[in-house]
C-alpha positions in Angstrom: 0.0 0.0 0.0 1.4 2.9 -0.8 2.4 5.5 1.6 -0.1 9.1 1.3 2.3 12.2 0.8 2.9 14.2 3.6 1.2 17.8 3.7 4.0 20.5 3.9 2.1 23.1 5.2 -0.7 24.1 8.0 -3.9 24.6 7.1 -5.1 26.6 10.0 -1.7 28.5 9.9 -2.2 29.4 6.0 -5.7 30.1 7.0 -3.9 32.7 9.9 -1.4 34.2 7.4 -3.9 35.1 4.8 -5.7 36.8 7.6 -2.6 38.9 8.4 -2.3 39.6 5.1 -5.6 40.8 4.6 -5.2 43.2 7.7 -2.1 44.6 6.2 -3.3 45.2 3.1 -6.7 47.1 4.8 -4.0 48.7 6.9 -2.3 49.8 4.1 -4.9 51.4 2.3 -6.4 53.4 5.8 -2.2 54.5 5.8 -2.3 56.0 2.5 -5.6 57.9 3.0 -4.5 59.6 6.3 -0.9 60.1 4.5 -3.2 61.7 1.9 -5.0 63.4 4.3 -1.4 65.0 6.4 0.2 66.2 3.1 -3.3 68.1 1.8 -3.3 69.8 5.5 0.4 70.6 5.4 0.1 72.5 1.6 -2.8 74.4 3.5 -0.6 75.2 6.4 1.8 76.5 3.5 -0.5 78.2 1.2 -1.6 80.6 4.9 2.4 81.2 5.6 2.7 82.2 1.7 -0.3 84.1 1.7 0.8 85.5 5.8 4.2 87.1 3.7 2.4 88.9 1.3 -0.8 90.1 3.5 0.4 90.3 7.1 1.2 93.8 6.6 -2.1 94.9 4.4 -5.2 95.7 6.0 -7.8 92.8 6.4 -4.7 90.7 6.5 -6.7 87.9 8.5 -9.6 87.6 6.3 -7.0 87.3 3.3 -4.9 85.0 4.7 -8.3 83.0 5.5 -9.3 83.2 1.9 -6.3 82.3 0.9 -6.7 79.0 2.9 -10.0 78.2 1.7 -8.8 78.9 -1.9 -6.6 76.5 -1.6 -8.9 74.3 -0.3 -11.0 74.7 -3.3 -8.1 74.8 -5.8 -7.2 70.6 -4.4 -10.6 69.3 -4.3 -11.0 71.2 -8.6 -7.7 68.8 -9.0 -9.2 66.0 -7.2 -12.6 66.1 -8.6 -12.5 68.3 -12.3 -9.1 67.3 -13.7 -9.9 63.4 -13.5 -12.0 64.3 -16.3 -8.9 65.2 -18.5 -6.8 61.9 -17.7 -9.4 59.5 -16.9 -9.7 58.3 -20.4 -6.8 57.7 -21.1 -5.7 55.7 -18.0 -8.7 53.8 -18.4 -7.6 52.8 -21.9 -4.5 51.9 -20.8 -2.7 54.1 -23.0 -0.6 55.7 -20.1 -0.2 54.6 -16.3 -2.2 56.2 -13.7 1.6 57.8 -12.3 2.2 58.7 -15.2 -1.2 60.3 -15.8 -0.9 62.1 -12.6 2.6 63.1 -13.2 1.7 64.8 -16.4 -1.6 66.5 -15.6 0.4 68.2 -12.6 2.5 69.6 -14.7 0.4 70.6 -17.9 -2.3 72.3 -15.3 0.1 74.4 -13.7 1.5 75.1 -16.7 -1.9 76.4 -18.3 -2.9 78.1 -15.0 0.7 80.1 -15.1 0.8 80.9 -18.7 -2.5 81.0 -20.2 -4.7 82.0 -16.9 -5.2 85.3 -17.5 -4.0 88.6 -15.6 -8.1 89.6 -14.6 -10.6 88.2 -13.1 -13.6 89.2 -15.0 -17.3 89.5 -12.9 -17.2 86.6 -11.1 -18.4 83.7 -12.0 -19.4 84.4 -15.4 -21.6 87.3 -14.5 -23.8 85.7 -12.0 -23.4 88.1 -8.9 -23.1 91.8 -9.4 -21.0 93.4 -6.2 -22.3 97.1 -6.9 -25.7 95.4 -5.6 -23.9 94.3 -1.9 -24.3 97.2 0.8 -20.3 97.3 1.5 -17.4 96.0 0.6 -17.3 94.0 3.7 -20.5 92.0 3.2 -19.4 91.4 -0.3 -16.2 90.1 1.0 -18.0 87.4 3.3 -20.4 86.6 0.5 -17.4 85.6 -1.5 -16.0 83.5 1.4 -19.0 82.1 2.2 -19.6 80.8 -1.1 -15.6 79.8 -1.6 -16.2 77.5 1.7 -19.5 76.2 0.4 -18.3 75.3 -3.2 -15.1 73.5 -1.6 -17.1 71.3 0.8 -19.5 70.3 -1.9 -17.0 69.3 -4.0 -15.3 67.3 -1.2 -17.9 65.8 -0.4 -18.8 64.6 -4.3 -15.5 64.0 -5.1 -15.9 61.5 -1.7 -19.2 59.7 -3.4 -17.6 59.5 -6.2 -19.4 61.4 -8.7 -18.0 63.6 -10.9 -19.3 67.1 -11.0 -19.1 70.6 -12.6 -16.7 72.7 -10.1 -17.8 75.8 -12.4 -21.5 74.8 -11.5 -20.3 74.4 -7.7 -18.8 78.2 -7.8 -21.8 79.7 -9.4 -24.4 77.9 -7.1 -22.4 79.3 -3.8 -22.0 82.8 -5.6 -25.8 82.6 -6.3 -26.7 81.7 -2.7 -24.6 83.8 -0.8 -25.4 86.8 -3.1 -29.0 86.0 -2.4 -28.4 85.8 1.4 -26.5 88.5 1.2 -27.8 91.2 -0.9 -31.7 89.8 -2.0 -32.3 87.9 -5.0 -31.8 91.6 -6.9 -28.2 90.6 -7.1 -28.4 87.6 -9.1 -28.0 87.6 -13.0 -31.1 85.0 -13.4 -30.2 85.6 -17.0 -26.8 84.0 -16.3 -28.5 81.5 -13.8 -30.8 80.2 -16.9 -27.9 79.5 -19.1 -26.0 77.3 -16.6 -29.3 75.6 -15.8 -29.4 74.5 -20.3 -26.1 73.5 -20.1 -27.0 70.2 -17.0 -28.5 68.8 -20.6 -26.9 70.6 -23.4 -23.2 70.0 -22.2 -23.5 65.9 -21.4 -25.9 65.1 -24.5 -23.8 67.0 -26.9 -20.7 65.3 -26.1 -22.2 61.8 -25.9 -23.9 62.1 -29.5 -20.5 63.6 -30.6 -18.6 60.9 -29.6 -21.0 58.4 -30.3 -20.5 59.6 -33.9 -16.9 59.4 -34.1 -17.2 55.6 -32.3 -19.5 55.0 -35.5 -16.9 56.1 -38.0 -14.1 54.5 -36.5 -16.0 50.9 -36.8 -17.7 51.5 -40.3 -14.2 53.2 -41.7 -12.2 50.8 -40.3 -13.2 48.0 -37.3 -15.3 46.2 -39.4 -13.4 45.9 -42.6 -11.6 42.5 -43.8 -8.4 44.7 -44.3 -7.8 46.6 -41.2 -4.7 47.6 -41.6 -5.7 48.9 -45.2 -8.3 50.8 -43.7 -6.6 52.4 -40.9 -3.5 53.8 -43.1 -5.8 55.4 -44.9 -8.5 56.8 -42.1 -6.1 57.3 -38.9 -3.7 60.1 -40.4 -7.3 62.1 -41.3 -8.4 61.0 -37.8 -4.9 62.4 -35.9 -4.8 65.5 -37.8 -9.0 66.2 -37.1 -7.8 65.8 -33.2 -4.8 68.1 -33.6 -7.1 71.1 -35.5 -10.0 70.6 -32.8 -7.4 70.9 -30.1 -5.7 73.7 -32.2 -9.1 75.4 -31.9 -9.7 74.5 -28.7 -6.6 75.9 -27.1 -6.7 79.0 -29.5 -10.5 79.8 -27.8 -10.1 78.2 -24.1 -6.3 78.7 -23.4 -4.7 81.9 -25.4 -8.2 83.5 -25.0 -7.0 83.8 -21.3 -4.1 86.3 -22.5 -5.6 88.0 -25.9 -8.8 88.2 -27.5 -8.7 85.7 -30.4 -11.6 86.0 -32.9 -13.4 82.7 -33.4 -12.6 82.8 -37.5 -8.6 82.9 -36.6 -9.3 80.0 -34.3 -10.8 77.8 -36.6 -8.0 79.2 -39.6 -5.8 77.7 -37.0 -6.8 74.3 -36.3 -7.7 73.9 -40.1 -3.8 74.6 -40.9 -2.7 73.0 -38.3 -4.9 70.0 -38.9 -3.8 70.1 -43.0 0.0 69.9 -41.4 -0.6 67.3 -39.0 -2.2 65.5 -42.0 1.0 65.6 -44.2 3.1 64.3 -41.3 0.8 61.2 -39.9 0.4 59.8 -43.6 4.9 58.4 -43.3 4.3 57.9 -39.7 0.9 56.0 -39.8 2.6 53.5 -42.2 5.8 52.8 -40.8 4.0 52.0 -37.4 1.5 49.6 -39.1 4.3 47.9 -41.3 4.1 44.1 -39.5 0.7 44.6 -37.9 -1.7 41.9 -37.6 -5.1 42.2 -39.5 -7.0 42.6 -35.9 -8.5 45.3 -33.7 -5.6 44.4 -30.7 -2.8 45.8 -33.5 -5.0 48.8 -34.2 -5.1 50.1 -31.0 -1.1 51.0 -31.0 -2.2 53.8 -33.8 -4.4 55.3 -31.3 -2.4 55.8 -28.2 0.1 58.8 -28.5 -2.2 60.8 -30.1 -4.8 60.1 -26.7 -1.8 61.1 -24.7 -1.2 64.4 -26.2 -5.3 65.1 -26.3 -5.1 64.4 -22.2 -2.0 66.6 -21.5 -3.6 69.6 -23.7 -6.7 69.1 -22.2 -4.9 69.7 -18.7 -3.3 72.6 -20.1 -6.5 74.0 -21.4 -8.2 72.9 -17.6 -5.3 74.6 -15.6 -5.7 77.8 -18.0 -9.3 78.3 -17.6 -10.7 76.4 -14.4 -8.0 77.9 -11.7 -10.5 81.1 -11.5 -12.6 79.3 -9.7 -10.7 78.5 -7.3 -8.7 82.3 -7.4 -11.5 84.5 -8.4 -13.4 84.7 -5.7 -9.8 85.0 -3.7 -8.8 87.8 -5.8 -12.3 89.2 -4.8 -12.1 89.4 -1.4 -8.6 90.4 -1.2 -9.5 93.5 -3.4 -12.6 94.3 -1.5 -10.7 94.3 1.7 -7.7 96.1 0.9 -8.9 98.6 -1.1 -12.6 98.6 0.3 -14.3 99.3 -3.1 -16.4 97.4 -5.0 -15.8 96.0 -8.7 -16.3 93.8 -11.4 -12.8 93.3 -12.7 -10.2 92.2 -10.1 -6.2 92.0 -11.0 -5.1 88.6 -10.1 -2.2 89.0 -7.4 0.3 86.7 -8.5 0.7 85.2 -4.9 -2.8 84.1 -5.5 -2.5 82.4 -9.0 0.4 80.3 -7.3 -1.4 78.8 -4.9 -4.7 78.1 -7.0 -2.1 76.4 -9.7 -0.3 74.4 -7.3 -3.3 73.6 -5.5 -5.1 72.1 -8.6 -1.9 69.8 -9.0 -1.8 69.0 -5.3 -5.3 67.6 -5.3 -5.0 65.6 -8.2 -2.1 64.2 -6.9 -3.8 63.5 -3.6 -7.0 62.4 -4.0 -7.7 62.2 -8.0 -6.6 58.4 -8.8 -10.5 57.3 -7.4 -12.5 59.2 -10.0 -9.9 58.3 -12.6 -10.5 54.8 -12.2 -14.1 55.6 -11.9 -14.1 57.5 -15.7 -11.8 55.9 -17.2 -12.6 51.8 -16.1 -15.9 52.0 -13.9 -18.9 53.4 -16.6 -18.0 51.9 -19.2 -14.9 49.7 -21.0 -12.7 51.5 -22.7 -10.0 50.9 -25.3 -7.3 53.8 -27.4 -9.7 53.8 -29.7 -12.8 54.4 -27.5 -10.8 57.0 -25.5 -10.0 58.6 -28.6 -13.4 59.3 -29.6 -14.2 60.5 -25.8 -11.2 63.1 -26.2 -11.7 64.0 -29.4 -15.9 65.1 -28.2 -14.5 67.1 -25.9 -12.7 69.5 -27.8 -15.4 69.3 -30.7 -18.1 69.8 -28.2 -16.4 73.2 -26.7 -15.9 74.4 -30.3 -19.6 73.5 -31.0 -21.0 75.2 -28.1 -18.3 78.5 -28.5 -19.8 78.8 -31.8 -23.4 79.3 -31.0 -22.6 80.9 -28.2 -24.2 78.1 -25.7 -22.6 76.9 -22.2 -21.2 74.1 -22.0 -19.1 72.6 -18.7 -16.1 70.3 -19.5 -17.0 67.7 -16.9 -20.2 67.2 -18.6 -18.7 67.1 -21.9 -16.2 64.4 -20.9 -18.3 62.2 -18.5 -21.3 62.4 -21.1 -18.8 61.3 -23.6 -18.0 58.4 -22.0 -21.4 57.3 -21.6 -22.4 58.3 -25.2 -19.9 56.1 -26.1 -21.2 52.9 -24.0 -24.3 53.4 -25.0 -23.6 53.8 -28.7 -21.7 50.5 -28.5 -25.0 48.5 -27.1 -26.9 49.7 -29.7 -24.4 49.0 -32.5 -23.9 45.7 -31.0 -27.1 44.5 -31.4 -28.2 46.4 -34.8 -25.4 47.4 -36.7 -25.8 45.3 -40.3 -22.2 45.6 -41.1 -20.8 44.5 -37.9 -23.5 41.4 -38.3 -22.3 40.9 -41.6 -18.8 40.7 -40.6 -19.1 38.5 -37.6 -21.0 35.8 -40.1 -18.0 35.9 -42.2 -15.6 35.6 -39.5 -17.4 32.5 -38.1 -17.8 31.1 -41.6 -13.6 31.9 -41.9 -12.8 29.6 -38.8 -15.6 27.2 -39.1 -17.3 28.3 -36.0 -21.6 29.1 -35.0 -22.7 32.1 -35.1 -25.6 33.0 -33.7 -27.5 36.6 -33.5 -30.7 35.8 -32.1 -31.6 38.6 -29.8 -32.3 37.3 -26.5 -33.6 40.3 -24.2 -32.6 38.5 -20.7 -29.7 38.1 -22.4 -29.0 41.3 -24.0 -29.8 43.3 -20.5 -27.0 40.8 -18.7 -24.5 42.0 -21.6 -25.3 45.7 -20.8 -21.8 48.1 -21.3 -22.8 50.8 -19.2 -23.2 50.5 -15.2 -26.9 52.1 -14.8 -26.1 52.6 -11.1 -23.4 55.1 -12.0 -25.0 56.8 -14.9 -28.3 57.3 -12.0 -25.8 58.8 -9.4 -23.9 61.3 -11.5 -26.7 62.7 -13.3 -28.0 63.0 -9.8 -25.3 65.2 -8.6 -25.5 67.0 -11.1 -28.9 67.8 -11.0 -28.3 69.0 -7.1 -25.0 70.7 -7.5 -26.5 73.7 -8.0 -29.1 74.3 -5.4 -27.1 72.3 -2.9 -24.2 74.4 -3.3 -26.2 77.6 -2.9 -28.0 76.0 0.3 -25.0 75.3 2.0 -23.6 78.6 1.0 -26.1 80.9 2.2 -26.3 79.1 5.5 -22.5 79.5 5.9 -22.9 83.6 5.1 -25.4 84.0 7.8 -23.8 81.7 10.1 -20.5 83.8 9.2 -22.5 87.2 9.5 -24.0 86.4 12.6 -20.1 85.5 13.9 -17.9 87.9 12.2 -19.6 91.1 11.0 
């Protein structure tokens, strides 16, 4: 009889060990949270001793040196929460690591926020609260902190559930609220108010049908042909050098639009020579990458993925150019109504203050961005170079769209409604699209295989691409940013008033 082989190990010890394991590994994660945590209060602490050198001798030094705190509280959570929106594609696609991601949008949004982030603050934000209607400077001042604290929190909190929000929408809500609180409902530009409120559908249903569109010409022009490779050195050069003019545009209007006053017709004679350039250039390029390929959609994705790069990395350029006055203008507000106890429209950004709302943007995203990232990018919906292309390429075409007919539009809208536009676009192409039918009965015919097509509905609703419990959630916050964010705000002026004034 033969002998039984002795057991090498423990069971109830293994069984103890993966325990331990398990507790570091939660530990672990609780570490890096509070580590997150520490660093975010120590850039605070830095931003009021920065802020402390240029103020302490002004008057209202404490109340700037306060704003300057909550500004760059704002500033981190707009990096943690808005900027995701930039990358998220991208990492989800797997076209560039998330450090590498991170590493790159920190530097390309402090970069647009230093170069291209304008020298004035016009009314703030976008015209919503006039300060000539507050009774003195000083109550405008609190109005503006109160709604700088509001829209900060808010966002924390979002950015904390997970849902991905307009931080413009955020700004404008406290503004609205606190100006309300403040000064009657006389100071609001309901005008203004209307606009934003178009843009919670305009913005997410104009970037999902645009990149739904580009998703369908990418498979007709070249997923779905027998010849792939064929199809894509013909098709991808026109695709790269339609990115590079959109983004050409895009900058032109959203970035050097910061500095100069760029007339829409030299923006688009811009992109269209840049795009014709681009063209020229991709056409050798495109060919000597696809040289050796195989005739499948894995090879294709290669074409795709340093052209999604550079559409991320101007996109955080473009972000950092035009989304740090958020976080600075009602600073800049506050610190001019203070020290020079007048009230205006048009504030001259210090440039103390446009350090700390650039560095603050990078420092949150650094932080706390990698969960909505993942969220974007890998959570919603799967997403490949290709897809991701598509989702950066709406984005730009969506602002240049919107710029043209003069209709709001907010970024985070754009890009998360891209995203789903293109999720959604994929169910329905999957289940009626003739030529993709067409070619999957070849393919099976090619390799000797069943194909079936039958359309099951228990079926089809198991093989959904889109999480419906995420689509439900962010569409909720989004609804509620708003009037949640003017809530909060005009509790914390009269809770401030009450404390201060």
């Amino acid at each position: 009889m033969a002998k039984s082989v002795p057991h090498l190990h423990k069971p109830t010890l293994d069984k103890d060990l993966d325990k331990f394991s398990f507790v570091e590994a939660a530990a672990h994660q609780v570490t890096r949270g509070f580590a997150s945590i520490g660093i975010g209060s120590l850039f605070l602490v830095i931003a009021m001793i920065f802020a402390g050198a240029y103020a302490l001798h002004q008057p209202g030094a404490a109340m700037v040196i306060a704003a300057a705190v909550i500004g760059a509280y704002m500033a981190m959570n707009i990096g943690a929460n808005d900027v995701t929106n930039n990358v998220g594609a991208a990492v989800g696609a797997r076209a560039i690591s998330m450090t590498a991601a991170l590493a790159m949008a920190a530097v390309f949004e402090v970069a647009g926020a230093m170069i291209a982030g304008g020298d004035v603050v016009t009314t703030i934000s976008a015209g919503i609260l006039d300060p000539t209607q507050a009774s003195s400077p000083e109550v405008f001042a609190w109005a503006m902190m109160a709604a700088l604290l509001a829209a900060a929190l808010w966002i924390n909190l979002s950015t904390y559930m997970g849902a991905p929000i307009s931080t413009t929408h955020s700004i404008v809500g406290s503004v609205m609220g606190a100006g309300v609180a403040a000064s009657g409902a006389s100071a609001v530009n309901w005008s203004s108010m209307a606009g934003i409120a178009a843009s919670w559908v305009i913005s997410p249903l104009l970037g999902g049908v645009i990149a739904a569109f580009i998703l369908y010409l990418l498979k007709e022009l070249i997923i779905y042909r027998e010849d792939k490779i064929a199809a894509a050195r013909r098709w991808v050069p026109v695709l790269i050098a339609l990115m590079a003019g959109s983004f050409s545009t895009y900058l032109t209007i959203k970035g050097a639009g910061q500095i100069v006053d760029v007339g829409t017709p030299w923006a688009y004679l811009l992109g269209l020579c840049v795009g014709i350039v681009v063209w020229l250039a991709s056409i050798p390029l495109i060919r000597r990458q696809s040289e050796g390929l195989e005739n499948r959609n894995q090879s294709l994705r290669a074409l795709f993925r340093w052209p999604l790069v550079f559409s991320a990395a101007l996109m955080c350029f473009a972000h950092g150019a035009n989304d740090v006055s958020n976080a600075i203008g009602p600073v800049t507000a506050i610190v001019h109504a203070t020290q020079f106890h007048e009230l205006a429209s048009v504030f001259v950004i210090p440039s103390w203050v446009m350090i700390i709302g650039a560095f603050g943007i990078s420092m949150g995203l650094l932080l706390f961005g990698p969960k909505l990232i993942r969220l974007v990018g890998e959570q919603i919906t799967k997403l490949n170079p290709m897809r991701a292309y598509c989702v950066a390429l709406s984005a730009a075409l969506t602002v240049i769209v919107a710029s043209s007919f003069g209709l709001p539009v907010s970024s985070t809208h754009i890009a998360v409604g891209a995203v789903f536009g293109v999720g959604f676009f994929r169910e329905w192409y999957t289940r009626n699209s003739k030529r993709r039918i067409a070619y999957m009965r070849r393919k099976a015919e090619r390799y000797d295989i069943e194909a079936t097509f039958e359309h099951n509905p228990d079926e089809m609703r198991r093989r959904f691409l889109v999480r419906r419990s995420h689509f439900m959630t962010i569409v909720a916050a989004w609804v509620i940013t708003v009037p949640a964010s003017a809530a909060l705000a005009a509790v914390l002026y009269l809770v401030m008033f009450q404390l201060f004034v």
